[in-house]
C-alpha positions in Angstrom: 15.2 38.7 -64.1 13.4 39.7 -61.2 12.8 37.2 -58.2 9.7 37.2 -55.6 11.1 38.0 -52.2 10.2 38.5 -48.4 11.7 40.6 -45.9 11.4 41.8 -42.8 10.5 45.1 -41.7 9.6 47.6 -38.5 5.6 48.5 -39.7 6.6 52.4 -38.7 9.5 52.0 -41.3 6.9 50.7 -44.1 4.1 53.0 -43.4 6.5 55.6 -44.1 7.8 54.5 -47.7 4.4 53.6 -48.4 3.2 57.6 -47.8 6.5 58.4 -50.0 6.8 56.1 -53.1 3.9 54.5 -54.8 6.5 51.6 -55.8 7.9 50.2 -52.8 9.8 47.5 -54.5 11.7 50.0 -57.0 12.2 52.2 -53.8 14.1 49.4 -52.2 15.9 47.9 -55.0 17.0 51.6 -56.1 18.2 51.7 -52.3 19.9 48.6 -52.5 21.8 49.3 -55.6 23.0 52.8 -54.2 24.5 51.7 -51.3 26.1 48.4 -52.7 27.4 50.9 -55.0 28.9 53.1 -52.3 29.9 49.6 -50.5 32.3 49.0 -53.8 33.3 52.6 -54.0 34.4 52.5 -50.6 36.6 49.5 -51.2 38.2 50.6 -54.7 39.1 54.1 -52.3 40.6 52.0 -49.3 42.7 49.8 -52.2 44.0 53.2 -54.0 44.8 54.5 -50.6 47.3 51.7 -49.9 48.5 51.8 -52.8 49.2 55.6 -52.5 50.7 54.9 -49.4 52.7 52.0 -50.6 54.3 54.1 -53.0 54.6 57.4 -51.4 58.0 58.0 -50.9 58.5 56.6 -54.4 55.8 59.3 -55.8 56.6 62.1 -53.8 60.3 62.0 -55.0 59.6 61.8 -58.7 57.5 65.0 -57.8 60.1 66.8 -56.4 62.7 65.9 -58.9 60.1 67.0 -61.2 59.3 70.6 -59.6 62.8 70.7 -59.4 63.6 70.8 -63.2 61.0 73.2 -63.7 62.6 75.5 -61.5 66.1 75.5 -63.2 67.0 78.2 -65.3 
């Protein structure tokens, strides 16, 4: 469901997305979504990092013991 609104804006930074986009509402909304996308993204990279890093030692072991048995004769 869609809800009425009001915000604020410079009039030089509305002039130009109303030359750009006949819809200025789905221009912002679509804006909105992308970078609360990109807000989450960043978050679910910064938890996998420390996890990665967390774990490293653990991870990079198992892949050496791993490259290890596939060098054996």
């Amino acid at each position: 469901m869609k809800v009425k609104t009001s915000i604020t804006l410079e009039r030089e930074l509305l002039e130009a997305i109303d030359e750009r986009y006949p819809n200025r509402s789905e221009f912002i909304e679509r804006l909105i979504r992308k970078e609360l996308w990109e807000e989450r993204k960043r978050e679910w990279e910064a938890r996998d990092a420390e996890l990665y890093a967390r774990h490293a030692e653990e991870l990079n072991t198992q892949a050496l013991e791993s490259l290890e048995d596939q060098t054996e004769p």
